[in-house]
C-alpha positions as CSV (number, residue, x, y, z in Angstrom):
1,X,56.1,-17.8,167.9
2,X,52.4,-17.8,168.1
3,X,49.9,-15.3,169.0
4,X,47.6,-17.9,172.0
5,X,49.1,-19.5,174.7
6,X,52.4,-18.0,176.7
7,X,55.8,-18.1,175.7
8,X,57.9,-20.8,177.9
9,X,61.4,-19.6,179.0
10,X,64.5,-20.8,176.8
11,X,62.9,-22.3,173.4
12,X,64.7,-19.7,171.9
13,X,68.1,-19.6,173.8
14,X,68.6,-23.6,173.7
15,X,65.9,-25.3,171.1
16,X,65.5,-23.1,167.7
17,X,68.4,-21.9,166.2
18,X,68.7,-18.7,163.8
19,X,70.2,-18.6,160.8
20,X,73.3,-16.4,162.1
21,X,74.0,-15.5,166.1
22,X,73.7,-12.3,167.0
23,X,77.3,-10.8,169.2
24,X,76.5,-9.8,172.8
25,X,79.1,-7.3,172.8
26,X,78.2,-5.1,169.8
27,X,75.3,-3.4,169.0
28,X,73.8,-5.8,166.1
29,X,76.5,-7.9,164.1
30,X,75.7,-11.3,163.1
31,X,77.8,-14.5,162.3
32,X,77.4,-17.5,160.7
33,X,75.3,-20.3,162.2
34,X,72.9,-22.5,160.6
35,X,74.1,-20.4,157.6
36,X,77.9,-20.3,156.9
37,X,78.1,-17.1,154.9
38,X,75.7,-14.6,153.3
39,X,75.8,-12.5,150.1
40,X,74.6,-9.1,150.2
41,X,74.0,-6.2,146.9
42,X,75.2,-3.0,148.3
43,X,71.8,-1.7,148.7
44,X,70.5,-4.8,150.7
45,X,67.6,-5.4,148.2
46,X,68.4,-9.2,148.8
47,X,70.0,-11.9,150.9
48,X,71.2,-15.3,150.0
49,X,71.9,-17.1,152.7
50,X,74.3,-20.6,152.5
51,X,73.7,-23.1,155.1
52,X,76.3,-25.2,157.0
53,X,75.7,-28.8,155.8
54,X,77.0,-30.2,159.0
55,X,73.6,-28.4,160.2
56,X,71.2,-31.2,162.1
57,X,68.2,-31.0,164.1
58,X,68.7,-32.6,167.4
59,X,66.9,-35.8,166.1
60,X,70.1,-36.0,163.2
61,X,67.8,-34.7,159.9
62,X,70.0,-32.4,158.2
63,X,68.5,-28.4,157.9
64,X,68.0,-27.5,154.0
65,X,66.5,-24.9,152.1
66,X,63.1,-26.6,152.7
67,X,63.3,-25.8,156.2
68,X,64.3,-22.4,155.7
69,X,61.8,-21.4,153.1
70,X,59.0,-23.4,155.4
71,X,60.3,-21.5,158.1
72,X,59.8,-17.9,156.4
73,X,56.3,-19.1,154.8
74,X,54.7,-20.6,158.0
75,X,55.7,-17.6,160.1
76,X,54.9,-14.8,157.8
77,X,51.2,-16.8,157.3
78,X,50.6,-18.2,160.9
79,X,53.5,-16.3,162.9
80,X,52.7,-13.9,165.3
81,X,52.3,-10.2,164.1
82,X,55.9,-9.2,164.3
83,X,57.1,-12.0,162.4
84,X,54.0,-11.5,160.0
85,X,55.0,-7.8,159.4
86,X,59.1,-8.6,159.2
87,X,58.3,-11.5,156.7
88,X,56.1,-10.0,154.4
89,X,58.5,-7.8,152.9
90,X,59.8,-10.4,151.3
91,X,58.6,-10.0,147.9
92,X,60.3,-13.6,146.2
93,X,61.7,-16.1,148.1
94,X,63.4,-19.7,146.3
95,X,66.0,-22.2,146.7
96,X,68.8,-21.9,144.7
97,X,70.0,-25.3,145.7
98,X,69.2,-27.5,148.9
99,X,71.6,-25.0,150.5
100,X,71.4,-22.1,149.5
101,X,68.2,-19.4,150.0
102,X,67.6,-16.3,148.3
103,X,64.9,-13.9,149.8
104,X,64.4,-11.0,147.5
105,X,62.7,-7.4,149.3
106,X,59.6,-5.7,147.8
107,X,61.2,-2.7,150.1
108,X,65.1,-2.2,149.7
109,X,65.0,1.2,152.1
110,X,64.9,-1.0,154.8
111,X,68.6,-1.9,155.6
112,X,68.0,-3.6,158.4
113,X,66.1,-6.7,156.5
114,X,68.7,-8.6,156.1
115,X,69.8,-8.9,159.4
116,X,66.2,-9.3,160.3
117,X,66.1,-12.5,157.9
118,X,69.4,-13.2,159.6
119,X,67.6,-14.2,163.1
120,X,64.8,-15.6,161.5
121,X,64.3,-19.1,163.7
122,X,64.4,-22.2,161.7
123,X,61.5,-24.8,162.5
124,X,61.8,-28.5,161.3
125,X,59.5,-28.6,158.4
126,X,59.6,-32.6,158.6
127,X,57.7,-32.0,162.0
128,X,55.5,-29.4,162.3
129,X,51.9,-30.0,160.7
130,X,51.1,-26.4,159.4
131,X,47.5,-27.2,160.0
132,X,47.9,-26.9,163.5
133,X,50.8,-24.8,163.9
134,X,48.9,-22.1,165.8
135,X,47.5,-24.3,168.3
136,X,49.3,-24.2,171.4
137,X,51.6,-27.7,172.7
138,X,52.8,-29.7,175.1
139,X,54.5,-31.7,173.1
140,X,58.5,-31.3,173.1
141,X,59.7,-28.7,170.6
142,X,62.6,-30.7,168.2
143,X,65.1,-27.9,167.2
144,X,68.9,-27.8,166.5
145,X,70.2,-25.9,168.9
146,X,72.7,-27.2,171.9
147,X,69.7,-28.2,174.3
148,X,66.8,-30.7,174.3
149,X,63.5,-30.6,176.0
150,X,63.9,-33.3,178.5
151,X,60.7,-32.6,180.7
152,X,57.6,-30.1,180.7
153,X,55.4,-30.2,183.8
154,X,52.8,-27.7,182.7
155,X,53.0,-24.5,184.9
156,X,55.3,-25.8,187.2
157,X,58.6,-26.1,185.6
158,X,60.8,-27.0,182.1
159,X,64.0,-28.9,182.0
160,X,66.8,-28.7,178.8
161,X,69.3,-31.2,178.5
162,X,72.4,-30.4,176.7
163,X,72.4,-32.3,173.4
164,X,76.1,-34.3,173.2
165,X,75.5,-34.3,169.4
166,X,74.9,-30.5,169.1
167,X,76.3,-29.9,166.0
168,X,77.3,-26.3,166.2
169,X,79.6,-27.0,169.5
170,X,82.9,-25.9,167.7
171,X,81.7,-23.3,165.7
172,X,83.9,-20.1,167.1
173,X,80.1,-18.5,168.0
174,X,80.0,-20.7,170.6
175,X,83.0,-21.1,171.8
176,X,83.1,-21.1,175.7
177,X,79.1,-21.3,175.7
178,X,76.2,-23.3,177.0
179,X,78.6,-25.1,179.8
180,X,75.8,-26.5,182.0
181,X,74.4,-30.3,181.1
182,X,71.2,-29.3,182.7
183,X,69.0,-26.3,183.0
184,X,65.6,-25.8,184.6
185,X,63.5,-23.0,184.7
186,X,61.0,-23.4,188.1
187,X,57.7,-21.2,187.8
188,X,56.5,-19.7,191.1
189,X,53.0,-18.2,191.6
190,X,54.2,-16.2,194.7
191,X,57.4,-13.8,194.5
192,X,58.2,-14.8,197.9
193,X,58.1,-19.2,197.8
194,X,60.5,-18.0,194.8
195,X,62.9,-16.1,197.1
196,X,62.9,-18.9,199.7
197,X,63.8,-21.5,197.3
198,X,67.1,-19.3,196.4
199,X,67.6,-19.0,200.2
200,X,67.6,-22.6,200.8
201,X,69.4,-23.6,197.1
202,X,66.6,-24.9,195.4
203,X,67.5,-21.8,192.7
204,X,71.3,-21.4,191.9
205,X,70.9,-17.8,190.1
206,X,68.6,-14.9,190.7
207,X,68.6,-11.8,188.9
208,X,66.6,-9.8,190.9
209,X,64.3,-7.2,190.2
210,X,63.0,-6.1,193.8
211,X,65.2,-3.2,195.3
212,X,63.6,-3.8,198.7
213,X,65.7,-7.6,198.9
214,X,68.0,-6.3,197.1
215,X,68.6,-3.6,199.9
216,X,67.8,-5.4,203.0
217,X,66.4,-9.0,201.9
218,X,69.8,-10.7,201.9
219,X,70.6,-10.9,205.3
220,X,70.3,-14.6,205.6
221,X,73.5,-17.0,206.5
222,X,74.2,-18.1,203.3
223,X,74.5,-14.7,202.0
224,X,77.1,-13.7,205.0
225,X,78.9,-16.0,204.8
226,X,79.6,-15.8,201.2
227,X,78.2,-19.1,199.8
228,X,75.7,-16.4,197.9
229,X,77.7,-13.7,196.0
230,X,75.6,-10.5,195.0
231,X,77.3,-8.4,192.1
232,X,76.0,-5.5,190.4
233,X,76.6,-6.0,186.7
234,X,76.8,-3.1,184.7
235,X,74.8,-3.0,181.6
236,X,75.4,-1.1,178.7
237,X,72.0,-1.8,176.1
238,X,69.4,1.0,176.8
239,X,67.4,0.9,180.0
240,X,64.3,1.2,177.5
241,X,60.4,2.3,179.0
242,X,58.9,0.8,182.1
243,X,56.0,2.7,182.2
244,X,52.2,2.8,183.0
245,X,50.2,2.2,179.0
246,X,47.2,4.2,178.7
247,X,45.1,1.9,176.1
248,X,44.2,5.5,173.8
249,X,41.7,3.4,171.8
250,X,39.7,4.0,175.2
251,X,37.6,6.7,175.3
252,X,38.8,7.6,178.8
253,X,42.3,8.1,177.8
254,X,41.9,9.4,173.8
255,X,42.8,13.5,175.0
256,X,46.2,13.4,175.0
257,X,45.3,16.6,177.9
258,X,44.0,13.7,180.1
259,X,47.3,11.3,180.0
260,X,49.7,14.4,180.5
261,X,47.6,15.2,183.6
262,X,48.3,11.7,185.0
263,X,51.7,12.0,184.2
264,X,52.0,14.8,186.8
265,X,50.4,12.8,189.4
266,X,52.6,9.6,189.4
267,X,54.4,11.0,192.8
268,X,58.2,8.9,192.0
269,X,60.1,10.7,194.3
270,X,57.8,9.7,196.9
271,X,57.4,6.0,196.1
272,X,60.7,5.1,195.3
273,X,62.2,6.6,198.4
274,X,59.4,4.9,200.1
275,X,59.1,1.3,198.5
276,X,61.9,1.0,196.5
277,X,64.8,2.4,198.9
278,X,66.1,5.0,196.4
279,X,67.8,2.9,194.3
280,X,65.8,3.4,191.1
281,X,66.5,6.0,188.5
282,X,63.4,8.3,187.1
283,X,62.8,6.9,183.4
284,X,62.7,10.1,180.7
285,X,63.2,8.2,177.1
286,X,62.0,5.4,175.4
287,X,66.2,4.6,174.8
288,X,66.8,5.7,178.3
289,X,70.5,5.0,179.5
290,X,72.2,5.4,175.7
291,X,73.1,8.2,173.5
292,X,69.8,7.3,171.4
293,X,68.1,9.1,173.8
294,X,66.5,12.4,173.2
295,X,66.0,13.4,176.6
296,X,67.7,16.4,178.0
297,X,68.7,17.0,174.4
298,X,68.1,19.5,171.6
299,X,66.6,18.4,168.5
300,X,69.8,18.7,166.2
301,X,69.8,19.8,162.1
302,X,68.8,16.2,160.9
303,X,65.6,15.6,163.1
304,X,64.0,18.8,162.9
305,X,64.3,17.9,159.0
306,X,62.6,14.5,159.8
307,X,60.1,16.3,161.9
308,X,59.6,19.1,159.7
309,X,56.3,18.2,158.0
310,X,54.7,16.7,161.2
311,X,55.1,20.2,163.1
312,X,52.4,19.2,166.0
313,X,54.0,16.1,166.4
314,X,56.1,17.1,169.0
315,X,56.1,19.8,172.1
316,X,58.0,22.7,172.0
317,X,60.0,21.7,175.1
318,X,60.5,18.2,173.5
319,X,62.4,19.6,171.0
320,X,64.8,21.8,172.5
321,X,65.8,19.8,175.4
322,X,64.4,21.0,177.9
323,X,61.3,19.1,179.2
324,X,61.5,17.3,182.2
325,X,59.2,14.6,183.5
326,X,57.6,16.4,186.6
327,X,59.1,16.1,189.6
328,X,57.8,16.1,192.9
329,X,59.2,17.5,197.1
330,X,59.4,13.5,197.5
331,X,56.4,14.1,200.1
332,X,53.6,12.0,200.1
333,X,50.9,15.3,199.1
334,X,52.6,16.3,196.0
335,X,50.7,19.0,195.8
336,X,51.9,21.5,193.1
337,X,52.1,18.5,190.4
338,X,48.6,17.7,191.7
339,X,47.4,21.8,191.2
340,X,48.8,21.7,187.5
341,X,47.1,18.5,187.1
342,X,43.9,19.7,187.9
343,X,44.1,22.3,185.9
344,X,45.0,20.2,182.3
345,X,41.9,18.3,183.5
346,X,39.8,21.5,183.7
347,X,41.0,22.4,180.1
348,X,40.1,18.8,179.4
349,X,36.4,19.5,179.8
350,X,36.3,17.9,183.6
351,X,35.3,19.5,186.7
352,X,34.8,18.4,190.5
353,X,31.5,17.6,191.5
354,X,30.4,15.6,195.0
355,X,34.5,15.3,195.2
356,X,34.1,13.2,191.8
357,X,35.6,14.4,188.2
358,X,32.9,14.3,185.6
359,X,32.8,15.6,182.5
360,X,30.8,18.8,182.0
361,X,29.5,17.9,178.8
362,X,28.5,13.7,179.3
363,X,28.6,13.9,183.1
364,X,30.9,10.8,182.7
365,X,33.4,10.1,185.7
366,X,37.0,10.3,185.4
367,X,37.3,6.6,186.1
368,X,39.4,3.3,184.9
369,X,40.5,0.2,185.6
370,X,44.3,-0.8,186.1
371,X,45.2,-4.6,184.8
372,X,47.8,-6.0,186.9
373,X,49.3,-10.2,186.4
374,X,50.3,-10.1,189.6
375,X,49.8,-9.0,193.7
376,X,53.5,-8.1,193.5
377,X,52.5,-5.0,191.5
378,X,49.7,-3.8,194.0
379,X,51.8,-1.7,196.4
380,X,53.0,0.5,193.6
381,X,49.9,1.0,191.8
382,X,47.7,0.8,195.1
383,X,50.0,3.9,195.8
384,X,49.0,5.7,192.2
385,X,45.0,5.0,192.7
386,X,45.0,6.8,196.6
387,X,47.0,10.0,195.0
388,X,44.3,10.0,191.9
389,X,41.5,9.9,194.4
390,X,42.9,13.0,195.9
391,X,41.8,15.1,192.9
392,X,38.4,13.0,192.7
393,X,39.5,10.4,190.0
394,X,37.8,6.9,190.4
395,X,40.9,3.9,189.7
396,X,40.9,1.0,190.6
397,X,43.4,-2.0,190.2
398,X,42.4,-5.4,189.2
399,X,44.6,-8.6,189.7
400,X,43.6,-11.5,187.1
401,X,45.1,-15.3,186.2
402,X,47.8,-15.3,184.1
403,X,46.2,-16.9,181.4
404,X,43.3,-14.2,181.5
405,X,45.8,-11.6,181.6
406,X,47.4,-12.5,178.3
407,X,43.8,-12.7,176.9
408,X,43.2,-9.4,177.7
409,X,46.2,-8.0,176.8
410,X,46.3,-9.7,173.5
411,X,42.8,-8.3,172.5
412,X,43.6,-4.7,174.0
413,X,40.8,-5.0,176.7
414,X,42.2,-3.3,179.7
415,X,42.6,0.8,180.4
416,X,45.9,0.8,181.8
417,X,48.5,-1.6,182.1
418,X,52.2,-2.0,183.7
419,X,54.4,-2.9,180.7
420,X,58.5,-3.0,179.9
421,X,59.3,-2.2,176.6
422,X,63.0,-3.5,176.2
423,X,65.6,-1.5,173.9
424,X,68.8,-2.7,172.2
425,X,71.7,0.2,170.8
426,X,70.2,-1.2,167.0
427,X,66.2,-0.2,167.1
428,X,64.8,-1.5,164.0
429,X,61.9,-3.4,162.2
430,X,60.7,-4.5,166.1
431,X,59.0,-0.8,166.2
432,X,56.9,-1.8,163.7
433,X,55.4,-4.3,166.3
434,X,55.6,-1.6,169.5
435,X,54.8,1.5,167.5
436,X,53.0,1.5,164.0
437,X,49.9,2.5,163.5
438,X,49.6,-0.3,160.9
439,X,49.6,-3.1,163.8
440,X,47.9,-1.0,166.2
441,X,44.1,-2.8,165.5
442,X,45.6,-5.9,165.5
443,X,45.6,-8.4,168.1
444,X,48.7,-9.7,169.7
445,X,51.1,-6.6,168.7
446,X,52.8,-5.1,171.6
447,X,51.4,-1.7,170.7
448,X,49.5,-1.6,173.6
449,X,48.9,1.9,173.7
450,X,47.5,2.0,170.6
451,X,49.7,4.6,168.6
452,X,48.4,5.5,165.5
453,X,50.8,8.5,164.6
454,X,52.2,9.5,161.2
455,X,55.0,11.0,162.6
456,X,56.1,8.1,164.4
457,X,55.6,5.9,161.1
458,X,57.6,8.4,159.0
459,X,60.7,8.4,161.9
460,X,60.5,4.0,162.1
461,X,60.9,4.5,158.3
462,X,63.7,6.7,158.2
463,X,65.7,5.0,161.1
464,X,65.4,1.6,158.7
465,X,66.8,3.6,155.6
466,X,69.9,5.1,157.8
467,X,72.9,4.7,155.7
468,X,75.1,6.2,158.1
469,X,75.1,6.3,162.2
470,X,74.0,10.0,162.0
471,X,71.1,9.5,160.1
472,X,70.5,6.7,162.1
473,X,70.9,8.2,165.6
474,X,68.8,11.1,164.9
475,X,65.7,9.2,163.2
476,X,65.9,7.4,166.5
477,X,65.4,10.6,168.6
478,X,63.0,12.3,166.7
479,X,60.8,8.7,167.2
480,X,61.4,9.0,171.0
481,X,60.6,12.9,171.0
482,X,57.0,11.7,169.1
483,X,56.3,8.9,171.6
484,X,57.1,11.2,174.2
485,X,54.6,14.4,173.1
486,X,52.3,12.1,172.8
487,X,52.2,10.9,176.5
488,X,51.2,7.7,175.4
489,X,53.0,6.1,179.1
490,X,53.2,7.3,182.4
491,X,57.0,6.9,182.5
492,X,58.0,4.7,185.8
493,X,61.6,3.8,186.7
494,X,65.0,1.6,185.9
495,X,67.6,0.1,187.9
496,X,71.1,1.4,187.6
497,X,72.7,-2.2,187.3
498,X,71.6,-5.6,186.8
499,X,71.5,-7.4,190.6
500,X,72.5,-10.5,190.3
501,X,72.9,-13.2,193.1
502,X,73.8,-16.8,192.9
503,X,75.2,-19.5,194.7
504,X,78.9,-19.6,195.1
505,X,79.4,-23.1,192.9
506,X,78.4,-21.1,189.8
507,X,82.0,-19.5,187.7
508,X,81.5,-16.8,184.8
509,X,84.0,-14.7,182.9
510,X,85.4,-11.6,184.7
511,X,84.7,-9.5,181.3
512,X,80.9,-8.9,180.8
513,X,79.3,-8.1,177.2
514,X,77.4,-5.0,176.5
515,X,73.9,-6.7,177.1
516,X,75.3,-7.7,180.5
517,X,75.1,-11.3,182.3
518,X,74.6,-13.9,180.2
519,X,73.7,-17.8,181.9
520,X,74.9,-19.3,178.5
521,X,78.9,-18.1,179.2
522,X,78.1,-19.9,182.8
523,X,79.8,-23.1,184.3
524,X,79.5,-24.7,187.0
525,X,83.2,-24.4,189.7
526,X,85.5,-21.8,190.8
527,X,85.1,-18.5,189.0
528,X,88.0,-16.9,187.2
């Protein structure tokens, strides 16, 4: 919830509560939690939210208004930059009674607000010094949700244990959830001590992310004789955009002529038939995988209206459907992406000298620096830097600590980075945080590529003041038609499922929600 220090796995799933829990089968509809009901004005200038009063934190103090208005203060002042730009809409907030909150908005075209209030975590206010609330902790986070923190051993591992007091265990939300009296979540510095300790049962469940096991990693006995179980879950959110972030606040990568030229030279075919066994699928759209995506698609009635007074915003083939993110013979030379690329970078002001891009005009080499957390991500953009020599341009990948890393990446001091952006089938107030040109000089947003568009402000308005799912659909193409002119990524790949193995002694139900597998609808015993 703060901008230093890294995020631990499962504060949010097991510790801190929201007001209302969010259904993993629909696309964003909320039910009552900590609060029991809400009241809403047809045009969602307000919210008044009315807590449960069987509501505890784990340590039996009951949640009130106090906490809730603390809550909303603490993160809008101290929070990190998306709860800071979500809060701060809030133009009055006040307890009616030590129940009952009302948060009224300075901005009532965004509909989305009150959801967005909705999920707001609630922090004990009886605990917390504000004083030192952005300081990072080792000290056990107290929240009301079904788990405890039972151990931390700093970088190593974190153990929950389920609260038998919880009181939220009966609400129908929860119903059939968080089954398991333990959980621990075991860190590993090396992707490969992590697979070994599944092989030998030292990890029950693995969703893995590495096509190569996936394909031919699983031949082990456990895992033929069926004490390990791999299934491909399907998946039904938006793959959203894994993709290669050119920092544009860098001088190196500020022509937009420049990034689409390194877009042509990212050789998928090649590398994923190569490293990745052909299981991936090429990435076009920021909503890849849903019908929120543009790609493929003409730009119908309602978006060239939204996109009518930005009219560079977007390329000509954007708009009518009929780009397609270049595609190579699956070779290793890709030469004919490579000709075209060379020739954007000639029109970009560069030319070959002593097999070196320069620029005619400074003499500066076409050169940068690649930021990678980990070795695991070497052979893939090892792969990128020997096809960008080929042309003459100077890359080079550096591996740092983790806690550097997140340094770096909070102050926007790296060239090029490999970064996920996640996407849900309700896009909202979070592309504020990914996308606005209003947090793009700040540190700790996830606008990495530093995006400072009008056009893609004026489409993030107009998707939060949809009133219908037309409006809303095409406010979110036109955004993905802007972030794609503007080749602000070098688009990589997604899987086609979710691969998920585990050990045999762990049951889940046969029907699986939208968002796919979830560990809290988990037990332990024979599956259904």
């Amino acid at each position: 919830m703060i901008v230093r220090g890294e995020t631990v796995q499962g504060i949010r799933e097991f510790v801190i509560e929201p007001l209302m829990a969010r259904s993993l089968d629909e696309p964003f509809t909320l039910y009552g939690l900590i609060a029991r009901e809400i009241t809403v004005p047809e045009n969602r200038s307000e919210v008044t939210f009315h807590l449960d009063e069987r509501a505890r934190f784990s340590d039996g103090t009951p949640i009130t208004a106090k906490d809730v208005l603390f809550s909303h203060q603490i993160l809008r002042d101290k929070g990190r930059p998306n709860f800071r730009t979500y809060y701060r809409k809030v133009a009055k907030a006040e307890a009616l009674d030590d129940h009952t909150v009302r948060f009224v908005f300075a901005d009532a075209e965004d509909r989305e607000l009150p959801l967005i209030l909705g999920l707001m975590p609630i922090l004990p206010s009886h605990l917390i010094d504000p004083e030192r609330f952005e300081e990072t902790t080792l000290t056990p986070i107290v929240g009301s949700g079904p788990y405890r923190i039972a151990n931390v051993s700093p970088g190593r591992s974190i153990t929950y244990v389920r609260n038998p007091d919880y009181w939220g265990r009966d609400l129908p939300v929860n119903r059939g959830r968080f089954n398991f009296d333990e959980i621990r979540f075991d860190y590993y510095r090396d992707g490969s001590a992590q697979f070994e300790a599944f092989r030998t049962g030292n990890i029950d469940l693995r969703n893995e992310d590495d096509p190569a096991l996936w394909a031919k990693g699983y031949d082990f006995p456990a895992a033929r004789d069926g004490r390990i179980q791999r299934e491909e879950i399907s998946i039904a959110l938006p793959a959203g955009m894994a993709g290669l972030v050119f920092n544009t606040r860098r001088t190196v990568f500020s022509d937009p002529r420049v990034r689409e030229a390194l877009i042509h030279l990212f050789n998928f075919e090649w590398v994923n038939k190569s490293f990745f066994h052909g299981l991936y699928k090429r990435t076009e759209s920021y909503f890849e995988r849903s019908m929120l995506s543009s790609a493929r698609k003409p730009a119908d009635a309602r978006e060239r209206a939204l996109l009518a007074p930005f009219s560079d915003a977007v390329l000509p083939e954007i708009l009518d459907g009929t780009y397609r993110v270049p595609e190579s013979d699956g070779t290793p030379h890709n030469r004919t992406n490579a000709r075209s690329a060379y020739e954007m970078l000639e029109a970009a002001g560069y030319e070959l000298k002593n097999r070196r891009l320069v620029h005619t005009e400074t003499g500066r080499p076409l050169s940068f620096e690649i930021l990678a957390a980990n070795i695991s991500q070497e052979r893939l953009l090892g792969a990128f830097v020997n096809d960008l020599a080929k042309i003459g341009i100077s890359a080079r990948v550096r591996v740092v600590d983790s806690a550097q890393y997140q340094q770096r990446l909070r102050n926007y001091d790296f060239d090029m980075i490999q970064f996920t952006w996640p996407s849900s089938l309700s896009p909202g107030n979070e592309q504020l945080f990914r996308w606005s040109s209003g947090v793009a000089d700040n540190p700790g947003s996830f606008n990495y590529a530093g995006v400072k568009n009008p056009a893609a402000d004026a489409m993030i308005a107009a998707m939060l003041a949809a009133k219908d799912d037309e409006d809303f659909v095409s406010a979110v193409r036109a955004l993905d038609r802007v972030l794609l002119s503007g080749h602000y990524v070098i688009p990589l790949f997604h899987p086609p499922a979710q691969w998920v193995a585990s050990w045999k002694r762990l049951g889940h139900p046969e029907t699986t929600p939208l968002s796919g597998f979830n560990v809290d609808s988990w037990w332990v015993g024979p599956r259904n």
